[in-house]
N, C-alpha and C positions, 0 to 999 in steps of 0.2 A: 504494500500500500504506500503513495505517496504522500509524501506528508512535507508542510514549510512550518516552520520556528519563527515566531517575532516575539522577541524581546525585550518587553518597556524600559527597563530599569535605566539606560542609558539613555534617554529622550525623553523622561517622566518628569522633566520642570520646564518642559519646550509645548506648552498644549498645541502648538499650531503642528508642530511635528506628528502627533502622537494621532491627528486623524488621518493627515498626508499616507504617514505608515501605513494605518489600517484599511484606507482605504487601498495604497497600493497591494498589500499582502492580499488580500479578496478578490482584488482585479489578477491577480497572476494566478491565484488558483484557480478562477475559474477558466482565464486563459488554457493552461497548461493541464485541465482536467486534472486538478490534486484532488483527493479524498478527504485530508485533514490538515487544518491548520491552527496548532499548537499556537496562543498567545499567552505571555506573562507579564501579567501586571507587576506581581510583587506581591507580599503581604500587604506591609506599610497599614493604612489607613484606612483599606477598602476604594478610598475617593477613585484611581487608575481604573479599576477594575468596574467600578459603577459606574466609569467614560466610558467604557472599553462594551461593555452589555449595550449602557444606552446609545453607543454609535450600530451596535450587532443591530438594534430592534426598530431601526430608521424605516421605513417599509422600503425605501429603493434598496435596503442592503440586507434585509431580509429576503429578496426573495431571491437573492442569490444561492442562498445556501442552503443546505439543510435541517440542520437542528444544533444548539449547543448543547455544550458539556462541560457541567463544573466537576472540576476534581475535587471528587470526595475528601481524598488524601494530600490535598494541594492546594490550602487559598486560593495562593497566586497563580493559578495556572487554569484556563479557560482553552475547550476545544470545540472549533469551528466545522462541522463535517456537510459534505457536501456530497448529494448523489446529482452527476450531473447522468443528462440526459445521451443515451446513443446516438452517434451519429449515421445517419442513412447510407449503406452504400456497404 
C-alpha cells in the first residue's frame, strides 16, 4: 500500500504554511492514486491537530478522500485514506 508522511512539527508556528502543506499533501495523493496519508500534528495542545481535522472537513477536501483515522495509540498522528476510483480501460 502507498502511503505519504507530512509532518507539522516543523511548520507548526507558520499557519499560512500548515494549509499550503495540507492542501499540497491531498492534491498528490490523489494525483498519484496513494491509499494513505499519515499527518502529524504533534501532541502539544490539540490546537494543530483541531486545524489539521477542520481543514480534513472543508466539503471541497472532503470529498476527496475517504474516511479518517485517529490513532488510538497516537494523539499526534491523524490518517487520511483514500479509495480512489478505477480507471477505464
Amino acid at each position: 500500500m502507498a502511503k505519504l508522511k507530512l509532518d507539522l512539527h516543523e511548520i507548526c508556528k507558520k499557519g499560512n504554511l500548515i494549509e499550503k502543506e495540507l492542501n499540497r499533501i491531498i492534491e498528490e495523493a490523489t494525483e498519484k492514486r496513494i491509499d494513505l496519508v499519515e499527518i502529524i500534528p504533534g501532541k502539544g495542545s490539540g490546537q494543530l491537530k483541531k486545524t489539521v481535522l477542520r481543514f480534513l472537513e472543508r466539503p471541497d477536501i472532503k470529498k476527496k478522500y475517504h474516511r479518517i483515522d485517529k490513532d488510538s495509540k497516537n494523539y499526534g498522528r491523524v490518517f487520511v485514506r483514500f479509495k480512489h476510483k478505477t480507471l477505464p480501460g
